[in-house]
C-alpha positions in Angstrom: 3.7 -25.7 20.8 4.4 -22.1 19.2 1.3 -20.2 19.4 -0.5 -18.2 16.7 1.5 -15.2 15.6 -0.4 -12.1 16.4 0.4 -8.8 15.9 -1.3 -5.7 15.1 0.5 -5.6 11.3 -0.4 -9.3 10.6 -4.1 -8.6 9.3 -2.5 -6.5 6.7 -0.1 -9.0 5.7 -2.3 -11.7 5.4 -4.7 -9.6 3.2 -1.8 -8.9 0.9 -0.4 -12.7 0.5 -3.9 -13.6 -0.5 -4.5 -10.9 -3.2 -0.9 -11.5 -4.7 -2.2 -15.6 -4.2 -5.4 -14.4 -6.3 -3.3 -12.3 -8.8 -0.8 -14.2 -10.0 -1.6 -17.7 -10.0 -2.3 -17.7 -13.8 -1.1 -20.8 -15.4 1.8 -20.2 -17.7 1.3 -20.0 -21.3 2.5 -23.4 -23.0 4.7 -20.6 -25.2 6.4 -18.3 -23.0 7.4 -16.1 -26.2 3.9 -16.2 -27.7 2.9 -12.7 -26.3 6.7 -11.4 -26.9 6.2 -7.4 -27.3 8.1 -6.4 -30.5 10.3 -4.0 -30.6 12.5 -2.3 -28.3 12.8 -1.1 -25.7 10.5 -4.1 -23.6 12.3 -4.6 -20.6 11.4 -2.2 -17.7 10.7 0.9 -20.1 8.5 1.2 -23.2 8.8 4.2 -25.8 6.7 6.7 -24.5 9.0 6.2 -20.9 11.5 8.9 -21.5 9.4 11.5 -22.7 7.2 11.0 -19.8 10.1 10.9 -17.4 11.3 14.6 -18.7 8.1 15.9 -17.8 7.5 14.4 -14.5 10.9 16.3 -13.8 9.6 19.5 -15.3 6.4 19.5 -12.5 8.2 17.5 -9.6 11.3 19.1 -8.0 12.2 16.3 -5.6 11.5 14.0 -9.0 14.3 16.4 -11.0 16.7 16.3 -8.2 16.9 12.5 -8.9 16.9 12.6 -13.1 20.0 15.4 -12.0 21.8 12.9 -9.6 21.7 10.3 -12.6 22.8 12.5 -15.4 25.3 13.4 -12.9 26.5 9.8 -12.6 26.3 9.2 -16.1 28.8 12.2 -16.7 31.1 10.9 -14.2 31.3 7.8 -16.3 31.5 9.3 -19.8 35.7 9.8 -19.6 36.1 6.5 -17.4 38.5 4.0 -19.1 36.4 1.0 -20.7 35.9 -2.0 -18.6 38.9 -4.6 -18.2 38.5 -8.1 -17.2 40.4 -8.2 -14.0 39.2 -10.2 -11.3 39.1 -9.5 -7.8 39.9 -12.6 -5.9 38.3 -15.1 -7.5 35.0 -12.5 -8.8 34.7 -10.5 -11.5 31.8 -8.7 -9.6 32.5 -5.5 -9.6 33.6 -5.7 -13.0 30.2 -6.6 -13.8 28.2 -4.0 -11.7 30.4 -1.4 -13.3 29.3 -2.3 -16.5 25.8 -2.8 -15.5 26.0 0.7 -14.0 27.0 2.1 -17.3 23.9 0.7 -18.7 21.4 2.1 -16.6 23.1 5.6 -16.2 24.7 6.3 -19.5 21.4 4.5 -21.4 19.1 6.9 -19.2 21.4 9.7 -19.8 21.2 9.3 -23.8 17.2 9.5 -23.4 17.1 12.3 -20.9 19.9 14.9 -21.9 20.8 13.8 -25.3 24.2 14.7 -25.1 25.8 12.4 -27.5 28.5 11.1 -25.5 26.7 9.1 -22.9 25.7 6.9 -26.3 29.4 6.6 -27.2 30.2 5.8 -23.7 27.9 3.1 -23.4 28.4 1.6 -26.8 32.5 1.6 -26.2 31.8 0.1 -22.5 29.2 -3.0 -23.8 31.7 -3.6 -26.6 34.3 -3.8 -24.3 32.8 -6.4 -22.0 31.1 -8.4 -24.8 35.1 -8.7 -26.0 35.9 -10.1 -22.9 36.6 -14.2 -23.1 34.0 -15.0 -20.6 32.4 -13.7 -18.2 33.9 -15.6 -15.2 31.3 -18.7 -14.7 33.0 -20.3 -11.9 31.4 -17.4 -10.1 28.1 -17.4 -11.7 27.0 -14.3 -10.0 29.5 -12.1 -12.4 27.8 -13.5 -15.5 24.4 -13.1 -14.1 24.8 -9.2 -13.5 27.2 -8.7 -16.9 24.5 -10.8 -18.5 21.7 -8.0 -17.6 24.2 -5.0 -18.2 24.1 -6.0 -21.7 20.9 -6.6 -22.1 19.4 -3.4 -20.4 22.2 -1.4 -22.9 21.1 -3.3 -25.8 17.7 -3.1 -25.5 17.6 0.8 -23.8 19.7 1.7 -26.5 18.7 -0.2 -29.4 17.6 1.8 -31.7 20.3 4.1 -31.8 23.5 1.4 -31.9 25.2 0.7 -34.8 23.9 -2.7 -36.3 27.3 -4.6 -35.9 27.1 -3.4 -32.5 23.8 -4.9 -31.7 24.6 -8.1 -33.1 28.2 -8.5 -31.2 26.0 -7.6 -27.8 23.7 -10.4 -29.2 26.2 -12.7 -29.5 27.7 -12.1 -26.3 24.4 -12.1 -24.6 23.4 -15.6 -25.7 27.0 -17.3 -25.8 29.0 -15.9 -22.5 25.2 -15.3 -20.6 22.2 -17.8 -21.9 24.4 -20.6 -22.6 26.5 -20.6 -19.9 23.8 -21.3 -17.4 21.2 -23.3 -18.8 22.9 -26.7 -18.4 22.4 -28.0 -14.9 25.1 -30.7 -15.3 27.6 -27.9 -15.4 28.9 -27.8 -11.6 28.9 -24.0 -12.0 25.0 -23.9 -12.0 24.4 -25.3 -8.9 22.6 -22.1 -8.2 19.5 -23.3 -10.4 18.2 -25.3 -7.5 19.7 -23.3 -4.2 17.5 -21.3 -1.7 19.5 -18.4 -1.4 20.1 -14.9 -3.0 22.2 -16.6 -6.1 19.1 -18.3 -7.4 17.2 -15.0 -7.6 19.8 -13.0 -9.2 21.5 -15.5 -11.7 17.9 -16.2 -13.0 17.1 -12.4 -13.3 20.1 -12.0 -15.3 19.3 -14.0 -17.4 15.9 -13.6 -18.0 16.7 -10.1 -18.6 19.3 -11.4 -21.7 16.8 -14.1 -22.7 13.8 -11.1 -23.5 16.3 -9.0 -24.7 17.0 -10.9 -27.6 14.3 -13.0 -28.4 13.6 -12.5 -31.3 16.4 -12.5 -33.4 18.8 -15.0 -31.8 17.9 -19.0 -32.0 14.5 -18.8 -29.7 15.4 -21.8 -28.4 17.4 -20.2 -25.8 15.1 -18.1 -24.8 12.5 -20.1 -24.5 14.9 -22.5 -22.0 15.9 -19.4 -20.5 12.5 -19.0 -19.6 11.2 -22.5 -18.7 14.2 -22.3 -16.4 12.6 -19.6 -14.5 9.2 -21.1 -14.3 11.0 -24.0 -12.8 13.3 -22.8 -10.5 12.4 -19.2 -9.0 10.5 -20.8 -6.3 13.9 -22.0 -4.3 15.0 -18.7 -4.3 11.3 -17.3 -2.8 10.7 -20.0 -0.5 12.8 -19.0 1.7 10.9 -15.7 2.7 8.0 -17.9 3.5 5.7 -17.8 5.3 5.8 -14.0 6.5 8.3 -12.0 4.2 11.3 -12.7 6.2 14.5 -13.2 4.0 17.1 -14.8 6.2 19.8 -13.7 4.7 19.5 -10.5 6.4 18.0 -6.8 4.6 21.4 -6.1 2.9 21.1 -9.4 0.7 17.1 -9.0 0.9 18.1 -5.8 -1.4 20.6 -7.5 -3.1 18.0 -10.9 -4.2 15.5 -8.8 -3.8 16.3 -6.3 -6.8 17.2 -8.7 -9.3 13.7 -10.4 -8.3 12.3 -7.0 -8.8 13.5 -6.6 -12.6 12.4 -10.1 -13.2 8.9 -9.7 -12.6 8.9 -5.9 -14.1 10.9 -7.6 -17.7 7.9 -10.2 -17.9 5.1 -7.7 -17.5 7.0 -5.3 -19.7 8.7 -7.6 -22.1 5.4 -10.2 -22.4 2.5 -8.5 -20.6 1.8 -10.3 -17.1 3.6 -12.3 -14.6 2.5 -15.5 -15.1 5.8 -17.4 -15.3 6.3 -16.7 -11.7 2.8 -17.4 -10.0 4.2 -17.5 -6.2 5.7 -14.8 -4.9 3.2 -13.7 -2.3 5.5 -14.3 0.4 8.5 -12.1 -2.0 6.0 -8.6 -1.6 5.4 -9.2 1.6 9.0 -8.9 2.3 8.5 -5.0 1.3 6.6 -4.2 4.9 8.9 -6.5 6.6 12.1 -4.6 5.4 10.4 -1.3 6.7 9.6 -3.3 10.2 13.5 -3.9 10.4 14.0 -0.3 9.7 14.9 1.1 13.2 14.0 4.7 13.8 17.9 5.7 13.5 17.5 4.4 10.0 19.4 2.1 10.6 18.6 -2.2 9.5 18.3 -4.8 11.9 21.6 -5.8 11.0 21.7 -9.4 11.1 23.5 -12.0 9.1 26.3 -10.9 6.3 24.7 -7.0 6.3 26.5 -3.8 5.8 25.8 -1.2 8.7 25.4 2.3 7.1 21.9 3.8 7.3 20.5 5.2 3.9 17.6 4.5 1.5 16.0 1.8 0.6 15.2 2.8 -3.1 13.9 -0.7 -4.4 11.2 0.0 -2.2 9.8 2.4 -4.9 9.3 -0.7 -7.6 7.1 -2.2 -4.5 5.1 0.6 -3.9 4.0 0.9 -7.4 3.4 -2.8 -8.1 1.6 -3.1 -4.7 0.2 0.8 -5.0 1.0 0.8 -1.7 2.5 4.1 -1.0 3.1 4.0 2.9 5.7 1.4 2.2 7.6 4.8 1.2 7.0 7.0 4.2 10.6 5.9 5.8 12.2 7.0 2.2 10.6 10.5 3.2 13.7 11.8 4.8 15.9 10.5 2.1 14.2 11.9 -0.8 12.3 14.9 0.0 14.1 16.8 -0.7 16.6 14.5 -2.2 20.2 15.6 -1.8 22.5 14.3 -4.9 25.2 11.9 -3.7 28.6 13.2 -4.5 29.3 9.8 -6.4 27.0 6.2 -6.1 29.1 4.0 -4.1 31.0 1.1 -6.3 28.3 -0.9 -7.8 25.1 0.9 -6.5 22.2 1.2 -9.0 19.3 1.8 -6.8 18.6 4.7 -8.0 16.8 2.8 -10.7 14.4 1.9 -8.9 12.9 5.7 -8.2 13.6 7.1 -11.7 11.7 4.7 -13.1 8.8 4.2 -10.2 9.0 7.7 -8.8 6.4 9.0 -6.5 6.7 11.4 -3.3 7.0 9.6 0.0 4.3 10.5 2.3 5.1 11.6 5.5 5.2 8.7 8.7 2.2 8.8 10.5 2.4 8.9 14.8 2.1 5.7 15.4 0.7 3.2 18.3 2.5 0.6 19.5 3.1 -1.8 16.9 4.1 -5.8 17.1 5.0 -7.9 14.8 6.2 -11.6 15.0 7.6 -13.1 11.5 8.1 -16.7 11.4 10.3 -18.8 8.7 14.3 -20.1 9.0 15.0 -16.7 10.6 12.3 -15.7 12.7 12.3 -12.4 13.6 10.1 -9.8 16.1 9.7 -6.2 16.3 8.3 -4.0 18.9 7.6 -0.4 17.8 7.3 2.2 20.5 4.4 5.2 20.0 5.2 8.3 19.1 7.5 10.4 16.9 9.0 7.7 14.3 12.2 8.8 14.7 12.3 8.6 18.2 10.4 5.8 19.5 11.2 2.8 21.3 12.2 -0.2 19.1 13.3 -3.8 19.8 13.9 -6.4 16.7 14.5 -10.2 18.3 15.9 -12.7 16.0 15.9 -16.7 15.9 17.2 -19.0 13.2 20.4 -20.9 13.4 24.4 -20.4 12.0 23.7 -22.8 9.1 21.5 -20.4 7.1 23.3 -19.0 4.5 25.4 -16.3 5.6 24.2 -16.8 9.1 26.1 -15.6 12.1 26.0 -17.3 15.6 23.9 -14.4 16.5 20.0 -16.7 17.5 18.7 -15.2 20.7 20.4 -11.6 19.5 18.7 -8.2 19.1 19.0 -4.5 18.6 17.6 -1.8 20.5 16.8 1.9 20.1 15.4 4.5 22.7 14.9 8.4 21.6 17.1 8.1 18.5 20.0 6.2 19.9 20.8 2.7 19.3 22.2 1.2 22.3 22.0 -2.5 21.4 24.1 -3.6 17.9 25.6 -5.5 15.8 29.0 -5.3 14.2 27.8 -6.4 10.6 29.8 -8.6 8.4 33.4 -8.0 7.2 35.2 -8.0 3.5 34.6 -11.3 2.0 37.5 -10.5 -0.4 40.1 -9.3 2.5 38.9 -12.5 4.5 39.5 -15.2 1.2 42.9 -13.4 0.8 43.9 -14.6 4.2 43.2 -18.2 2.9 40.4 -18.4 5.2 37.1 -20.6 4.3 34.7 -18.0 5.4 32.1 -20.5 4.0 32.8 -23.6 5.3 30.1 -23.2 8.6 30.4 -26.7 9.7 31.2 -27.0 13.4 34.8 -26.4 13.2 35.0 -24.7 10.1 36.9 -21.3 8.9 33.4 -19.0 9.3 34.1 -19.3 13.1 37.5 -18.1 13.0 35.9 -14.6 12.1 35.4 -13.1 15.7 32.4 -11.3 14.3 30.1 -14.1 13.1 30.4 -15.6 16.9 28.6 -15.5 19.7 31.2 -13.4 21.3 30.6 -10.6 19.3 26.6 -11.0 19.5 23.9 -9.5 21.9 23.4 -13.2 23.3 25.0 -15.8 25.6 27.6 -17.6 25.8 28.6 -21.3 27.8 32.1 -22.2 28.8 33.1 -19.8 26.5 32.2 -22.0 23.5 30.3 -21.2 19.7 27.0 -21.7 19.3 25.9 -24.9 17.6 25.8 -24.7 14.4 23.3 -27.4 14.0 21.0 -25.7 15.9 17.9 -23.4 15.6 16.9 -21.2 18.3 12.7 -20.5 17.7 10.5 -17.3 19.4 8.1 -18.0 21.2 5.2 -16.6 23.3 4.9 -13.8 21.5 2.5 -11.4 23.3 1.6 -8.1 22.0 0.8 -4.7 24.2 0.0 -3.6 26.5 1.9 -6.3 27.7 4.1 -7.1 25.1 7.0 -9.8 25.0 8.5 -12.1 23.0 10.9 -15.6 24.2 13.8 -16.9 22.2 14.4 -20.6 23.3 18.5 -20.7 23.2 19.0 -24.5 25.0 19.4 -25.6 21.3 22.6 -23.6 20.4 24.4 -23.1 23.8 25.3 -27.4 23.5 24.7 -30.3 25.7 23.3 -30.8 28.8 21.6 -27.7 28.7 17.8 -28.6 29.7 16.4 -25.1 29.3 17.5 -21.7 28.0 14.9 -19.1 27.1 15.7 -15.5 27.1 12.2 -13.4 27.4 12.4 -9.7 26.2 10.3 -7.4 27.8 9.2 -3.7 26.7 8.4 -1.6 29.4 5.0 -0.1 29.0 6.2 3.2 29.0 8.5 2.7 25.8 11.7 3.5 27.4 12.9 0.6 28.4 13.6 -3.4 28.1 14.2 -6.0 31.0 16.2 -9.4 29.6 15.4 -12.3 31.9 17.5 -15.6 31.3 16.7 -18.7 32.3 19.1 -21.4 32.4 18.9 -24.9 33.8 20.9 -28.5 33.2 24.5 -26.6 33.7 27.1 -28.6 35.0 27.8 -26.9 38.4 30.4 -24.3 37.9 29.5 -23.7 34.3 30.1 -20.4 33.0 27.7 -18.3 31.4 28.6 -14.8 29.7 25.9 -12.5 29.2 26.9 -9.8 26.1 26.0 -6.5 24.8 27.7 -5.2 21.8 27.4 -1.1 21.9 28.7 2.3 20.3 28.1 4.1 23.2 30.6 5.3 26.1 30.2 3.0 29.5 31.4 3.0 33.1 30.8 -0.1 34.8 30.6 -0.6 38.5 29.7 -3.5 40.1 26.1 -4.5 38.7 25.3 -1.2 36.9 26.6 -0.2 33.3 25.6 3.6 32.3 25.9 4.2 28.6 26.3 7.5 27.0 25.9 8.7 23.4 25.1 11.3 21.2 24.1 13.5 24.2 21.5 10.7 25.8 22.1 7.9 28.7 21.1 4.5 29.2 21.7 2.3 32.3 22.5 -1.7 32.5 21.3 -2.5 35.6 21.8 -6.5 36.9 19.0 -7.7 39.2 19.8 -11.1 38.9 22.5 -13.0 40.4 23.0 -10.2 42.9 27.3 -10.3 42.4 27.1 -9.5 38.9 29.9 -7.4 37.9 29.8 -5.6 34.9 33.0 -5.6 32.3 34.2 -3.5 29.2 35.9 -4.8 26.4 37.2 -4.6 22.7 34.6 -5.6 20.1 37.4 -6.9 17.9 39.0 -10.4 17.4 42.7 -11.6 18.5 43.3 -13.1 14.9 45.1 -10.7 12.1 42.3 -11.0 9.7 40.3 -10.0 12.8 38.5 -6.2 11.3 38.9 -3.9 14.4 36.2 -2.0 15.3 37.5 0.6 17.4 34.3 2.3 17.7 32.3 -0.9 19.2 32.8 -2.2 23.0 31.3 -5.2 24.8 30.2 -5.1 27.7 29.8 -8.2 29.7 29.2 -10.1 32.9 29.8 -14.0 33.8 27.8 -15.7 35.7 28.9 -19.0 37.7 26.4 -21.9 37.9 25.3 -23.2 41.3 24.8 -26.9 42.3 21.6 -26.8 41.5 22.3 -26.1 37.2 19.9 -23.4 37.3 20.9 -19.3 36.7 18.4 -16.7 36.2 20.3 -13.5 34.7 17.9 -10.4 34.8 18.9 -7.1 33.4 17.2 -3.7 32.9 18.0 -1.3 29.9 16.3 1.8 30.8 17.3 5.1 31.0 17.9 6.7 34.6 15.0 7.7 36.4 16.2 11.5 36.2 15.3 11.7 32.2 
C-alpha cells in the first residue's frame, strides 16, 4: 500500500487546491456570451493597459529593461519578409509562432513606442497569413497558435486597422480557426478529447479567436467555440492531478501550460470571471511544482521530450499574479533583476508576454531548510532540497511513471542530482522531432517494438536507471515511489520489477540523502533473476571520470564527486559514449556513461549499493 505523501511543501499545496476548488467552481452561465465586454481590446489587456505599462517603465528599471527587450524584438521584425506558408515536415508550426510573435511584439510595440511601422508590420504580416489557404489542420497544433496570432493582432490592434483589414482577419479567424475545429467527426480533432498538451493549446487558440470576434461574426461559433471548452478542458488538466505534476515533463508543462494560461486570462478579461473552466486546482498547483523541479543550477528536471538549456521561466509571472503569490518568482530573481536583453528571442519564444503584462520584481530566495516533496499522478515525481544557499544546495528529483505517457522516455526509476552547483546526475533531453521524422522514423509509435525505441536517447540505456539482459524497459509498465520519508531521515523507493520484464520478483531502488546534504547512496534490490542475468547499473554525466575498479571520481567545473560501489564487492566501473550506434542517433559529445554490470548469482538475488559523495578531503 503507498503511504500518505508527506512533505514539508504539501500543507501549502493542499491549502491552495482547496481555495482554487472554492473559487472557481461557479456554475457556467447558460450564455457564455451574455457578459461579453464590448469593445476592444478584451483579451488579456483592456484600454487603460498601455498607458499604465509606460509608466510602470518610467518608475521600474528592471520593469523598462523588459518594455526595451520587446520594442527591441518588435524592431527586429518590422523589415522581416511577411510570413509564407511553407511547411516544415509535415508542420506549419513555426510558421505559426512567427506570426503569433509578430502579434504580441509588433501589437505591443504600436501601444508602447508609437512608431508607425510596427502597425504596418503587423497589419502586412496578419494579412499575409489570413491569405494563406489553410492553416495546415492535419496538424491541428499550427491552426491552434495561427488562430490566436490573429486574434491577439486583431483585437490589440483594432482600433487602429483599416476596416477591410479587420474583416479579412475576421473571416480568417472564424473560417481557417473556429470552423476547422469544432467538428469532432473530423479525424483532425482528435485532440478535443486527448489528455495531453494538444488539448490545452488547440482549445486556447481557439478560444482566443472565438472572444475576439464575437460580436460581429455569426455568434454561433463562438458560442460552440466556447461550450467546447467547457466540455473538454478537463482532459487536458487531469492529467496534472492530483499534485501539479504534468507528465509531459516542464518543457511541454510551459508549452500547455501557457496557452492554458491565456485561456483563463481571455475569459476573465474578455467575459469577467472564469467560470467556464471551474477545475483547474490541480493546473495552479503545477506553478510550485515547476519551481520544485528547478534545480539550483537552474536547470529542469529534465524528464520526458524536454529541452536542456537553463533560463526563465517567465509564465511563472501570469501565476504569481493570479495566485498573488509572489515567492513563486524568487528563482526568476537572477533572471530578471536586473534583466539583461536577449540579443534575439529564440524561434518561436513569446514568454516575454507573460512579464510585460504581469510584471512584478522577484523577491529574493529565502535560506532554506531541508525541503521534501513527493508528487503523485501518471508521473510521479520526488524532490529533496538541501539547506542552505539556493544555489548551492543539495538536490535530488526521483521520477516514476511509465514509457507510454505521452512523450515518455524509458527513464521510471531515473533521477538528477546536484551538489554545490554542479549537476552530476543528468539527462540527455529529447532530440529534433523534425530531423528524426525526416529519417522516416515513427518517433511516436511507443508500442513495444515500435520506432520511439530506435532513438538511443528515450531508452533505458541512456537513463540514470537499470537495465536487464541488456533489454528496454516495458513499455506497459509503470514504475510507482514509494516509502517516501522526509528528513532527517529522508528517502524515497522507486519499485522498477514492473519495467525491467519477467520473472523479475522484486526491483526497488531506494534513494538516500545523506544528512549532511552532500551526498546520496542508491541501494538496488533485485530478486527472481535467472542465474547469470545481467544487470547494468547507469549514470548519465557531463563531468570528467576516471574509473578504477569499484570507484568513479567525477570532475567539473572546478568541484569532485566520487562513485564509490559497496555492493557486489567486484564491481568495476566503465566509461562510455552517451550517443546511439544508429545515423539518426544525435551525438552528444559532451555526455558520458558510466556503468557497471552486475552478474546474478544462483540464488536471483543482487544488491547493487553505490555512494555519490564527494571525497572526504572537501
Amino acid at each position: 500500500m503507498t503511504p500518505p505523501r508527506p512533505g514539508f511543501l504539501l500543507p501549502l499545496l493542499t491549502l491552495w487546491l482547496g481555495l482554487f476548488a472554492a473559487a472557481t467552481a461557479a456554475p457556467p452561465a447558460t450564455d457564455p456570451l451574455a457578459t461579453l465586454r464590448p469593445g476592444h481590446p478584451r483579451l488579456l489587456i483592456e484600454a487603460d493597459t498601455w498607458p499604465r505599462l509606460r509608466a510602470q517603465a518610467t518608475a521600474d528599471a528592471n520593469y523598462r529593461a523588459v518594455v526595451d527587450a520587446v520594442l527591441a524584438e518588435a524592431r527586429r521584425r518590422v523589415d522581416a519578409p511577411p510570413p509564407l506558408r511553407e511547411l516544415e515536415g509535415r508542420r506549419l508550426l513555426w510558421v505559426s509562432r512567427r506570426v503569433l510573435g509578430d502579434a504580441i511584439f509588433l501589437g505591443a510595440a504600436h501601444h508602447l513606442d508609437g512608431d508607425p511601422a510596427f502597425l504596418a508590420a503587423a497589419e502586412r504580416n496578419l494579412l499575409a497569413a489570413a491569405a494563406f489557404p489553410d492553416w495546415n489542420p492535419s496538424h491541428f497544433l499550427d491552426v491552434a497558435e495561427m488562430t490566436a496570432a490573429l486574434a491577439l493582432g486583431y483585437d490589440w490592434l483594432h482600433a487602429d486597422l483599416a476596416p477591410a483589414t479587420r474583416a479579412t482577419l475576421r473571416a480568417a479567424i472564424l473560417e481557417k480557426g473556429l470552423r476547422a475545429g469544432l467538428d469532432p467527426a473530423l479525424p483532425v480533432n482528435w485532440w478535443h478529447t486527448r489528455a495531453n498538451n494538444w488539448n490545452q493549446v488547440c482549445l486556447g487558440g481557439l478560444t482566443l479567436g472565438a472572444l475576439a470576434i464575437a460580436e460581429d461574426e455569426p455568434a454561433a461559433a463562438a458560442r460552440a467555440t466556447l461550450a467546447l471548452l467547457a466540455s473538454s478542458y478537463t482532459h487536458g488538466l487531469k492529467t496534472y492531478a492530483p499534485d501539479g505534476v504534468y507528465p509531459e515533463g516542464p518543457g511541454y508543462w510551459r508549452f500547455g501550460g501557457s496557452y492554458t494560461a491565456l485561456t483563463l486570462a481571455a475569459l476573465h478579461s474578455a467575459l469577467g470571471d472564469e467560470r467556464l473552466m471551474p477545475d483547474t486546482a490541480a493546473f495552479f498547483a503545477g506553478a510550485r511544482v515547476q519551481t520544485l523541479l528547478t534545480a539550483p543550477s537552474d536547470q529542469p528536471f529534465t524528464f520526458a521530450d524536454c529541452g536542456l538549456s537553463a533560463g526563465p521561466d517567465p509564465l511563472l509571472f501570469w501565476f504569481a499574479q493570479r495566485l498573488q503569490d509572489p515567492s513563486l518568482l524568487a528563482g526568476q530573481r537572477r533572471h530578471f533583476t536586473p534583466f539583461p536583453p536577449p540579443a534575439q528571442l529564440a524561434r518561436g519564444d513569446i514568454g516575454l508576454l507573460f512579464p510585460l503584462l504581469y510584471w512584478q520584481e522577484p523577491p529574493p530566495a529565502p535560506e532554506s531548510p531541508w525541503e521534501a516533496w513527493l508528487g503523485e499522478g501518471p508521473v510521479p515525481v520526488a524532490v529533496f532540497r538541501g539547506p542552505g544557499d539556493a544555489a548551492r544546495r543539495f538536490y535530488l528529483a526521483v521520477k516514476g511513471g511509465s514509457p507510454s505517457t505521452s512523450h515518455g522516455h524509458m527513464d521510471g526509476g531515473s533521477f538528477v542530482f546536484e551538489t554545490d552547483g554542479v549537476r552530476w546526475a543528468e539527462d540527455l533531453g529529447m532530440q529534433s522531432y523534425h530531423a528524426l521524422e525526416q529519417t522516416g522514423l515513427n518517433l511516436w509509435d511507443n508500442k513495444q517494438d515500435g520506432g520511439r525505441w530506435q532513438i538511443f536517447r528515450y531508452t533505458n540505456y541512456a537513463h540514470n536507471t537499470l537495465t536487464l539482459d541488456a533489454g528496454l524497459h516495458r513499455v506497459a509498465g509503470r514504475v510507482r515511489l514509494t516509502d517516501f520519508t522526509a528528513p532527517p531521515a529522508a528517502g524515497i523507493s522507486a519499485d522498477l520489477a514492473p519495467v525491467l520484464g519477467e520473472g523479475v520478483s522484486r526491483a526497488v531502488r531506494r534513494f538516500i540523502p545523506h544528512p549532511d546534504a552532500r551526498g546520496l547512496t542508491l541501494v538496488d534490490e533485485v530478486a527472481g533473476l535467472r542465474p547469470g542475468a545481467q544487470v547494468t547499473w547507469t549514470l548519465v554525466t557531463r563531468a570528467e571520470a576516471e574509473t578504477s575498479g569499484a570507484v568513479a571520481r567525477l570532475h567539473r567545473l572546478g568541484r569532485r564527486l566520487d562513485l564509490r560501489a559497496i555492493s557486489p564487492s567486484e564491481t568495476v566501473f566503465e566509461t562510455a559514449p552517451a550517443s546511439g550506434p544508429a545515423p539518426h542517433d544525435a551525438s552528444a559529445p559532451e555526455f558520458r556513461l558510466i556503468r557497471f554490470t552486475a552478474t546474478a548469482p544462483a540464488s536471483g538475488v543482487l544488491r547493487l549499493e553505490v555512494v555519490l559523495a564527494p571525497p572526504p578531503s572537501e
